[in-house]
C-alpha positions in Angstrom: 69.6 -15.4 52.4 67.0 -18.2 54.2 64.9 -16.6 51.4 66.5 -17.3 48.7 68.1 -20.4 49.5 64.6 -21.9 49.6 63.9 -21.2 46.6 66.5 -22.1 44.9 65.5 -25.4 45.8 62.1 -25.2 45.0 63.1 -24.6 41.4 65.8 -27.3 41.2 63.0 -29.5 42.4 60.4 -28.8 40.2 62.8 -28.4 36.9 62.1 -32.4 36.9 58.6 -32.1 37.1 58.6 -29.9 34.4 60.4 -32.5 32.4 58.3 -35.2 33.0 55.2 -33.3 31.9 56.6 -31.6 28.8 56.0 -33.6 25.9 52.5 -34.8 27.0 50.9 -30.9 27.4 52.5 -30.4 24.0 50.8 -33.3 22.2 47.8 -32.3 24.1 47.7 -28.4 23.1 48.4 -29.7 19.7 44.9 -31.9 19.6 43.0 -29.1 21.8 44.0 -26.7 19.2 43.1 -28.6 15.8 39.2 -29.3 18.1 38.8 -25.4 18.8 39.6 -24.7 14.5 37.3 -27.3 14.2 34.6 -25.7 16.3 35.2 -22.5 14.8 34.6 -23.4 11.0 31.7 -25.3 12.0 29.6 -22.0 13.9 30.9 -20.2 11.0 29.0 -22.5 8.5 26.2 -22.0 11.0 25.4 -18.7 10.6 24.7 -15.9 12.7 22.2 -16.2 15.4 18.8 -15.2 16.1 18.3 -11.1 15.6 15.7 -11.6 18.4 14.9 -13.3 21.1 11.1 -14.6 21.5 9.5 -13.3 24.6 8.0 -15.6 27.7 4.9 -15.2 26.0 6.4 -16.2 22.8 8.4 -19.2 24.9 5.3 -20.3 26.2 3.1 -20.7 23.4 5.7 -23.0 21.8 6.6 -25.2 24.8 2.4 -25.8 24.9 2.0 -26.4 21.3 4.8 -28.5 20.1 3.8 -32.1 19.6 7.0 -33.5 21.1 10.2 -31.9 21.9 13.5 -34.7 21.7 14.7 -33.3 25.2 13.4 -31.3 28.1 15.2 -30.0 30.6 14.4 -29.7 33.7 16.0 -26.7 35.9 17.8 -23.4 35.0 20.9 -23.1 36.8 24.7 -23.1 35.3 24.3 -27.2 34.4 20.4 -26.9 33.5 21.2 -24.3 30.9 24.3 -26.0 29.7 22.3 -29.4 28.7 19.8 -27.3 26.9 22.9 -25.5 25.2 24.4 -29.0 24.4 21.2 -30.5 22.8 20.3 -27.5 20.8 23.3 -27.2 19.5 23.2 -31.0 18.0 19.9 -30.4 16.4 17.7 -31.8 18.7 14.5 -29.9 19.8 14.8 -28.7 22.9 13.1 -27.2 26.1 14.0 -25.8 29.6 11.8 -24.7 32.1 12.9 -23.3 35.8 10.1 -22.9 38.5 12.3 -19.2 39.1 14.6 -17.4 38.0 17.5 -18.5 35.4 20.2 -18.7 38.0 17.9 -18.0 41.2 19.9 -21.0 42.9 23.0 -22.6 43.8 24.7 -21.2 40.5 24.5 -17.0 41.5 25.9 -18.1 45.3 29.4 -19.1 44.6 32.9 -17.5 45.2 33.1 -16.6 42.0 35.9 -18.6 40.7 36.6 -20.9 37.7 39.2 -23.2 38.8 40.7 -26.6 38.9 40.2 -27.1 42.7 43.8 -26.8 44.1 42.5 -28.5 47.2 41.5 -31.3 45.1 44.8 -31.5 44.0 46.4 -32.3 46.9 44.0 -34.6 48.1 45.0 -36.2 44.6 48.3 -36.2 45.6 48.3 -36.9 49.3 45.8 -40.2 48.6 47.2 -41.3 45.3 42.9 -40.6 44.0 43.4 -40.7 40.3 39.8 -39.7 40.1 40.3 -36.4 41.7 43.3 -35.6 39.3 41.1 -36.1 36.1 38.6 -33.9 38.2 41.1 -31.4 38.4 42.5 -32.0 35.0 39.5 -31.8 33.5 37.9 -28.4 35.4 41.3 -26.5 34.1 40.7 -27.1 30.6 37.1 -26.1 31.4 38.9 -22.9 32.8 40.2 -22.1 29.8 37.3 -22.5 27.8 35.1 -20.7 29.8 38.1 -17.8 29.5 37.6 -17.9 25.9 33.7 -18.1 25.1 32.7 -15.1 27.9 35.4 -13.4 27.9 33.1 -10.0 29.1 32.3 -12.1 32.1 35.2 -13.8 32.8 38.7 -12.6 33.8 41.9 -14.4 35.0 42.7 -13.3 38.6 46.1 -12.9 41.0 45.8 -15.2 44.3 48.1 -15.1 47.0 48.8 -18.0 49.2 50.5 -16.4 52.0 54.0 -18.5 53.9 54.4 -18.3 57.7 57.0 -20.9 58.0 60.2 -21.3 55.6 59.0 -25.5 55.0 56.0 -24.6 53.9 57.5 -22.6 51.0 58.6 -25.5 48.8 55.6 -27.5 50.1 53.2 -25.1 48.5 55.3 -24.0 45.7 55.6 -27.5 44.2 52.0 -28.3 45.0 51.0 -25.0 43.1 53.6 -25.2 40.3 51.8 -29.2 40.1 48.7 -27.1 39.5 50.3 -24.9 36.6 51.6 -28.5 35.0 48.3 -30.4 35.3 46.7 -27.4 33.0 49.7 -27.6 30.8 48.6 -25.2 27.7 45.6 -24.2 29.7 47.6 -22.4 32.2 47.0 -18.8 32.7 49.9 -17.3 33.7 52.7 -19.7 35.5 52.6 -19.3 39.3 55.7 -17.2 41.4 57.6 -17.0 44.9 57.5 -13.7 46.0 59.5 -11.6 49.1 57.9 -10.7 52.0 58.2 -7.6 51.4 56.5 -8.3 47.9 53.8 -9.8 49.3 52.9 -7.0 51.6 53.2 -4.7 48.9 50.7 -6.5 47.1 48.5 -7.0 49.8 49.2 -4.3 52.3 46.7 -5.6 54.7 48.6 -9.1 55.5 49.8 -9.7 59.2 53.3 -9.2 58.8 54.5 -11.1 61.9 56.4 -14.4 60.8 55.4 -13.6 57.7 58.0 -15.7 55.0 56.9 -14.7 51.8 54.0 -16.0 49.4 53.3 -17.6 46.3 51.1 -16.2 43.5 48.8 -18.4 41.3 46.3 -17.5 38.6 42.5 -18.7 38.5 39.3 -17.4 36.9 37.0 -15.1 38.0 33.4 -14.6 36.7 30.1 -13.2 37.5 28.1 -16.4 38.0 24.6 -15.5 37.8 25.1 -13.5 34.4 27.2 -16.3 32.9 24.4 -18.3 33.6 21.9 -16.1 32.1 24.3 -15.9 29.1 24.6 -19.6 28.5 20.6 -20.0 28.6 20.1 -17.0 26.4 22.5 -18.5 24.0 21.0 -21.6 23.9 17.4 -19.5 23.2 19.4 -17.9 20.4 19.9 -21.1 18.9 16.2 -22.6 18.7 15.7 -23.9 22.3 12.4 -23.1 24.2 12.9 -21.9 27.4 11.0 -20.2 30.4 11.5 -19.1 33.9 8.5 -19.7 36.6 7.2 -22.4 35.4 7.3 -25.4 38.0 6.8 -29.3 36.9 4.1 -30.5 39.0 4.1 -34.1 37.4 6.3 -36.2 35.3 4.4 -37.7 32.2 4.7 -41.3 31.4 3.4 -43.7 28.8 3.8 -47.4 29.2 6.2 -49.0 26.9 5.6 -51.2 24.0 7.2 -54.5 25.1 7.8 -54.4 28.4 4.6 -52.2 29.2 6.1 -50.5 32.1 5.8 -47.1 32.8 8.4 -44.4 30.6 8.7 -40.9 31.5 7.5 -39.3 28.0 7.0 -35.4 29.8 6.2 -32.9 32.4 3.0 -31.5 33.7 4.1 -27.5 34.2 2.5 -24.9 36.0 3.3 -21.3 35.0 3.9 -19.8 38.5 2.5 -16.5 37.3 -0.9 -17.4 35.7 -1.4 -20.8 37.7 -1.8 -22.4 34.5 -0.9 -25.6 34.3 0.0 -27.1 30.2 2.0 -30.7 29.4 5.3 -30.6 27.5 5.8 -33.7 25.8 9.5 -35.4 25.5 11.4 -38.7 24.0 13.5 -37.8 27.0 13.9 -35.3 30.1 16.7 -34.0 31.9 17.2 -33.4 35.2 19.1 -30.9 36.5 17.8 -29.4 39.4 21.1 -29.4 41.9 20.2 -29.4 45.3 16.2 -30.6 44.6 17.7 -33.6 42.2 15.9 -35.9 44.9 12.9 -34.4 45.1 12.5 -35.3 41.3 13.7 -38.6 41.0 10.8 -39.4 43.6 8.7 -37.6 41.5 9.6 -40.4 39.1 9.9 -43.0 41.6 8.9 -42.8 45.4 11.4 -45.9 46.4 14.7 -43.8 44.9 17.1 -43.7 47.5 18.9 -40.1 47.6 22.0 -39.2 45.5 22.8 -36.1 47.2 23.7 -34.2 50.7 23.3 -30.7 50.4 26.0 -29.0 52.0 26.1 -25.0 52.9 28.4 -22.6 51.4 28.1 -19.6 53.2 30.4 -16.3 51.6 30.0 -12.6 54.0 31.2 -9.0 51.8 32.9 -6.5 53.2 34.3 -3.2 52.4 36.6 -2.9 49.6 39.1 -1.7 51.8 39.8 -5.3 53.3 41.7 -6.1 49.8 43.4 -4.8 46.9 41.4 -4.2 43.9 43.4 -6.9 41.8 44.2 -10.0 44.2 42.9 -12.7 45.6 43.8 -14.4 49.0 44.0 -18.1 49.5 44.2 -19.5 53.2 44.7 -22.7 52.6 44.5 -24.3 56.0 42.0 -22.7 58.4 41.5 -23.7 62.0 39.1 -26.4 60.9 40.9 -27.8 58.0 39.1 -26.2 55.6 39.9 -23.3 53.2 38.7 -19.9 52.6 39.1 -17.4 49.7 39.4 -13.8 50.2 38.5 -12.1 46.7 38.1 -8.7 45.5 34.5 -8.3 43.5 33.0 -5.4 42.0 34.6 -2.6 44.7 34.1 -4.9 47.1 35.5 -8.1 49.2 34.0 -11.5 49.2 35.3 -13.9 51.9 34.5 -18.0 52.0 32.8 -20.4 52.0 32.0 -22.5 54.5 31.0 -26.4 53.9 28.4 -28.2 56.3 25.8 -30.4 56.3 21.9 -28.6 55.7 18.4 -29.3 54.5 17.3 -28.4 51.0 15.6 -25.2 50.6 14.4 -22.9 48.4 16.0 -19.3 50.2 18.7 -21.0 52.3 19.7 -18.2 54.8 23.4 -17.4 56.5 23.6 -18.9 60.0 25.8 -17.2 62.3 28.1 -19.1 63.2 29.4 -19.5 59.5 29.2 -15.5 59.4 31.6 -15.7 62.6 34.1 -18.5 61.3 34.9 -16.6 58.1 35.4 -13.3 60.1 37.8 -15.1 62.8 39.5 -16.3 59.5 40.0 -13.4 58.7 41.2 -11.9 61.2 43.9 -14.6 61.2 45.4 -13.3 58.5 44.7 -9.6 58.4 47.3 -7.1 60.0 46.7 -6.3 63.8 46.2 -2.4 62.5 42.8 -3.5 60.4 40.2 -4.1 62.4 37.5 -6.7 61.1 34.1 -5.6 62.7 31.2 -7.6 62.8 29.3 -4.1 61.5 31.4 -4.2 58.4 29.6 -7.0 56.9 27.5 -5.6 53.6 26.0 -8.7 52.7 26.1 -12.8 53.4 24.3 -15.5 51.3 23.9 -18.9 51.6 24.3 -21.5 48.7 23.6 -25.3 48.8 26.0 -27.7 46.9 24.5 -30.8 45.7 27.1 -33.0 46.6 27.3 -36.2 45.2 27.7 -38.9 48.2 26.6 -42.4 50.1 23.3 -42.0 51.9 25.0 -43.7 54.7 27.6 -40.4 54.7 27.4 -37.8 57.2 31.1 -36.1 56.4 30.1 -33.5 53.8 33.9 -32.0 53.5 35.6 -34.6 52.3 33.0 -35.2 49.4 34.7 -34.3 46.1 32.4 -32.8 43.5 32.3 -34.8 40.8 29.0 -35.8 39.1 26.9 -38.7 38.9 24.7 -38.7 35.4 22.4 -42.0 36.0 19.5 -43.8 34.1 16.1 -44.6 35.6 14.3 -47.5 35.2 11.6 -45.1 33.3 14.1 -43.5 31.4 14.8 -40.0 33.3 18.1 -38.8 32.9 19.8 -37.1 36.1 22.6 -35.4 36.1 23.8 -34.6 39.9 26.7 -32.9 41.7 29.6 -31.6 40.2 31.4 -27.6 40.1 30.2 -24.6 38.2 33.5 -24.7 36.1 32.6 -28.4 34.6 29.1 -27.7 34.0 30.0 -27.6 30.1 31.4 -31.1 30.2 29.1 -32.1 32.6 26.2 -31.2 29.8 28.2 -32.8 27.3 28.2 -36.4 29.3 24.7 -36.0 29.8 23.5 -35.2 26.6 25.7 -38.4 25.2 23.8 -40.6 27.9 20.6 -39.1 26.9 21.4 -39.9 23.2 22.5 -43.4 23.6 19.7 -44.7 25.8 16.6 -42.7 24.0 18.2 -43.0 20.5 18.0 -39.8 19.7 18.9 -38.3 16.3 21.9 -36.1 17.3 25.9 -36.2 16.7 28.9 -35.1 19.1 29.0 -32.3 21.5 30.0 -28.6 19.9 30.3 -26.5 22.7 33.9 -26.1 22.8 35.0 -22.6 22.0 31.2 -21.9 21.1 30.8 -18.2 22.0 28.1 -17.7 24.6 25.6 -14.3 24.4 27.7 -10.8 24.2 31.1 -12.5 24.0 31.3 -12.3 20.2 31.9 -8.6 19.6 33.5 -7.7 23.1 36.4 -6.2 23.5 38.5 -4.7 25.9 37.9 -1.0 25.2 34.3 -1.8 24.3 33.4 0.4 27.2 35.3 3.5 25.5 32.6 3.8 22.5 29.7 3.6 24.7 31.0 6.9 26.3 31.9 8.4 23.0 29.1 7.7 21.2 26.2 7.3 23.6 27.1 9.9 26.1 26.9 7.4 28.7 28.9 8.1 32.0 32.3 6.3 32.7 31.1 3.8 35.8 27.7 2.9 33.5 29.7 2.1 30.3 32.2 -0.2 32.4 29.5 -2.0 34.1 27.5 -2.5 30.8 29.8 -3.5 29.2 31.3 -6.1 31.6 27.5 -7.2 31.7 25.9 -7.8 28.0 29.3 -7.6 26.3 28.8 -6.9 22.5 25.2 -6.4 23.4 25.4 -3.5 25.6 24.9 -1.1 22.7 21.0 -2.6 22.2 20.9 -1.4 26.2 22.7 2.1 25.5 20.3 2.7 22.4 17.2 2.4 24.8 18.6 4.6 27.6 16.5 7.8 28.3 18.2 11.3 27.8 19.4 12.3 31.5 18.7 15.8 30.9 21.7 16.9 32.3 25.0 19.0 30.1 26.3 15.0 31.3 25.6 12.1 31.5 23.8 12.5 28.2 21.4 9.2 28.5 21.4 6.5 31.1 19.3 7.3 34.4 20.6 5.2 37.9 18.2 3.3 39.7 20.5 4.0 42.8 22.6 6.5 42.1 25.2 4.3 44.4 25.5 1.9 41.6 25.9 1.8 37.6 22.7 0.2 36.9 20.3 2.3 34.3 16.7 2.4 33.7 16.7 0.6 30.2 18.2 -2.3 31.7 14.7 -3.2 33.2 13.4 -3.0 29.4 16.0 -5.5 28.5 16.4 -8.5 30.6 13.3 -7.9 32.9 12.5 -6.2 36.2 13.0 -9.3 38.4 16.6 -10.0 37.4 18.0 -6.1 37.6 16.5 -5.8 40.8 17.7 -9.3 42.1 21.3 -7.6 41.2 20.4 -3.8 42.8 18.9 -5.1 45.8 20.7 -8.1 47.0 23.0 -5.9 49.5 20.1 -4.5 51.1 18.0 -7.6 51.4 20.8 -9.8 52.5 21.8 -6.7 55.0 19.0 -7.3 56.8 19.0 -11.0 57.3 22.7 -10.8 58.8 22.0 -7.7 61.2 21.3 -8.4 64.3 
C-alpha cells in the first residue's frame, strides 16, 4: 500500500514537469529531424566510400609526400579520430597520426556507457549550474546519434537504481524522469518504478533487506575501443591520412609574415617501428592527445601553464554470474559520495570506476585500493548469499581522464567534464577534457575554431547521422547469414558481427576451412573466445591480440 501510495505521487508530481517541457522537445525533434534528412541527402550525393582502405605503408608514403595538409591531427583516441572525421568530411585535407594504437588510451578504458551524465544532472539541479545542464543536454542528443550511426556497436541498455528507503523513491524518480525530459525526443525508452519483488526478479542478486523497490532507466552501451577504431577508419574511408606508431617528436613552425613570430606550420614524426623520422606539413594542427594535452602544448610553448589533472578511473570484471545478462546497476551514492556502475559486458560483469587524482602515464596500472573500494561497493549491494571474492576478479584496468580544471585545484571529483578548445599564441589548436559521448560535438567545435582562426577553406560540420565503418549494411539478424552461408559457428557469427558490422562478411570470406563436418571455416585463436584467425589478416595482429589477451595480462597485474 506504502508502495503504491508513493508512487502515485511521484506521477502526480512529475505530470507538471511533463507539461512544462512538452512543446519545447516537440519544436526541437521537429528541427533535429529536418538536420538528420538533410545529412542523409547530402552522403547520398556523396557517394559510396572507398572499396579499400590504403595500408600503413600506403598511409605513410602520403603523410611524407604531400606538400601541405589543411589540418593535422594530433592523437588517436575517440576525440582525435573524431576531428579528423570532422575535417575530412568538409573537404579539407587531412592527417592523424597516434604514437600507438588507435584507441590504445583513455578511450578503450571506460565503463562503457553513452550517456548524459545523471550525476551531472543533479549537480545541475542541486547548484542551479546551467553549464552542466547544457552538458547533459547536449551528451543525450549525442546518445542518440551515436545509437544511430553504430548501431553494431552500440546498444540501449536497462539500469537499475536500487530504493532502500520509501523518500528516496520520489527523490530519484523525479530526478531520473528530469533525465528522460532533458533528452526529450532523444530518450530511449521512458524510465519506470518497479516492486520489490520486481526488482529482485530482475536482478536476483540484490540484497533484499530494506529493500523498497527500484527505478529503471535507459542508457547506451558500446564497445569503446572498436567504436573508436570505426570512427578513424571512416574518416580513412573518406580521404584522411592516418597512421598508428608514429610519435611527433617536434612541432614545426615558420615565422609569420607581419608580426614575424613563430606559427606552428607542422610536426616532426617518428615512425615508432622503423625510427624514421619524416615532417608533415600543416596550415593548422590539432591537438588531441587527452591525458598528454600538456605535454604538447609545452612542446609548443615551455611557459604554458597546465589545462588538465588527470584523474584515475579504475573498473575490476568479474564473473558473469554477479549480474543478469540484460541490466545494469546504478549505486548512486557510495560510501564516499561517489557512484559506481555495475554492467553486464560480453558474458561478463564490469564494476566502477573510481575518480582520484594521478600522474600521466603511458600504461597506468590498477592500485589496490581502488580494486578494494569497488568490491566493498559491491558487496553493499549484493545479497548476503553471493559472496564477492577478491579471487573472482578476471581483469582491472586503469584509465586516466583528462579533466579539464584550475591548476590551483586539487579536488578532482567535483570537476565536470566539459571541454576547453583554446588558441595558442602560435596558432595550435587544443582541444582538452570532455566525455566519450561528446566527442562528436567536441570535434565539431574544434574544427569550427580551427577554421575561423587559420581561414581554412571548409563549410559546417556533417557528422550528424553520418554512418560510421560497418554500420551501413548491419542489421539485427546479420549474424544469421554468416551461419547460413559461411558455415561459421553460432558464438563466431555473433561476435563478428557485433564487431565489423556490414563488414564482417570481408572477415568470413577470408576465414580458413576448419576441417571439421562443423564449424565449416573460422579457426579460434582461444578456443575460450569467438575470435578467428582471419581477423589478424584484417585489422592487424596488434589490435586482435590487444582484445584476446587483455584478461590474461590484466590478470596478472591484479593478482597478488
Amino acid at each position: 500500500m506504502a508502495f503504491r501510495k508513493a508512487v502515485k505521487g511521484t506521477v502526480i508530481g512529475g505530470g507538471a514537469i511533463a507539461a512544462a517541457f512538452g512543446l519545447s522537445q516537440f519544436l526541437e525533434y521537429r528541427r533535429n529531424r529536418a538536420h538528420l534528412s538533410s545529412m542523409e541527402a547530402q552522403e547520398q550525393e556523396k557517394g559510396s566510400f572507398e572499396d579499400r582502405l590504403p595500408t600503413r605503408h600506403e598511409q605513410l608514403h602520403v603523410l611524407q609526400n604531400t606538400p601541405e595538409f589543411d589540418v593535422l591531427v594530433v592523437g588517436g583516441g575517440a576525440t582525435g579520430a573524431g576531428c579528423a572525421l570532422d575535417a575530412v568530411t568538409r573537404n579539407l585535407k587531412t592527417a592523424l597520426v597516434e604514437r600507438s594504437d588507435f584507441s590504445s588510451g583513455t578511450s578503450s578504458r571506460s565503463t562503457k556507457l553513452i550517456h548524459g551524465g545523471v550525476r551531472y544532472l543533479q549537480k545541475a539541479v542541486t547548484n542551479l549550474d546551467y553549464e552542466q545542464y547544457l552538458m547533459v543536454k547536449e551528451a543525450l542528443h549525442e546518445r542518440a546519434n551515436l545509437l544511430t550511426i553504430a548501431p553494431h556497436l552500440s546498444v540501449p541498455l536497462p539500469i537499475m537504481l536500487p530504493v532502500y528507503r520509501w523518500w528516496q523513491l520520489p527523490y530519484y524518480w523525479a530526478g531520473i524522469k528530469l533525465y528522460d525530459l532533458v533528452a526529450g525526443s532523444h530518450c530511449l525508452k521512458s524510465s519506470y518504478v518497479v516492486s520489490k519483488s520486481k526488482a529482485l526478479d530482475f536482478f536476483p542478486m540484490l540484497k533484499k533487506d530494506r529493500l523498497v523497490g527500484a527505478i529503471v532507466y535507459y542508457d547506451g552501451q558500446h564497445n569503446d575501443s572498436r567504436m573508436n577504431l570505426a570512427i578513424a577508419l571512416t574518416a580513412a574511408r573518406h580521404g584522411a591520412s592516418i597512421a598508428n606508431y608514429t610519435e611527433v617528436v617536434q612541432l614545426l613552425k615558420k615565422a609569420h609574415p607581419v608580426t614575424g613570430e613563430g606559427q606552428v606550420c607542422g610536426a616532426r614524426c617518428r615512425d615508432v617501428i622503423t625510427g624514421q623520422e619524416f615532417d608533415i606539413r600543416a596550415k593548422c594542427v590539432i591537438n588531441a592527445t587527452g591525458p598528454f594535452t600538456d605535454s604538447l602544448r609545452k612542446m609548443d610553448d615551455q611557459r604554458a601553464a597546465n589545462i588538465c589533472q588527470p584523474s584515475a578511473g579504475v573498473h575490476i570484471v568479474i564473473p558473469g554470474y554477479y549480474s543478469p545478462d540484460n541490466m545494469g546497476l546504478l549505486d548512486p551514492a557510495t560510501s564516499d559520495g561517489r557512484v559506481i556502475f555495475f554492467l553486464p559486458w560480453e558474458n561478463v560483469t564490469i564494476a566502477g570506476t573510481t575518480d582520484t587524482p594521478t600522474d600521466v602515464t603511458a600504461h597506468p596500472i590498477p592500485m589496490e585500493e581502488d580494486i578494494n573500494f569497488i568490491l566493498n561497493e559491491v558487496r553493499n549491494y549484493l545479497s548476503p548469499d553471493v559472496e564477492v571474492r577478491r579471487g573472482d576478479i578476471l581483469a582491472a584496468w586503469s584509465g586516466i581522464r583528462p579533466l579539464v580544471t584550475d591548476p590551483g585545484s586539487k579536488d578532482t571529483q567535483s570537476i565536470c567534464r566539459n571541454h576547453v578548445v583554446s588558441v595558442s599564441s602560435s596558432g595550435l589548436v587544443t582541444i582538452a577534457g570532455g566525455k566519450w559521448t561528446t566527442y562528436r560535438s567536441m570535434a565539431e567545435e574544434t574544427l569550427d575554431v580551427a577554421v575561423k582562426e587559420h581561414s581554412l577553406p571548409a563549410g559546417p560540420s556533417r557528422t550528424v547521422g553520418l554512418m560510421l565503418e560497418g554500420g551501413r549494411d548491419w542489421t539485427p539478424t546479420l549474424y544469421i547469414r554468416l551461419v547460413q552461408d559461411y558455415g561459421l559457428e553460432n558464438e563466431v557469427a555473433q561476435h563478428l558481427a557485433a564487431t565489423y558490422g556490414g563488414r564482417a562478411f570481408d572477415v568470413a570470406k577470408m576465414a580458413q576451412v576448419t576441417g571439421k563436418r562443423w564449424p565449416i571455416v573460422g579457426k579460434r585463436l582461444v578456443s575460450e573466445f569467438p575470435y578467428i584467425e582471419s581477423e589478424l589478416a584484417r585489422v592487424g595482429i596488434s589490435a586482435v591480440v590487444r582484445s584476446l589477451c587483455g584478461v590474461i595480462s590484466t590478470k596478472v597485474n591484479t593478482d597478488k
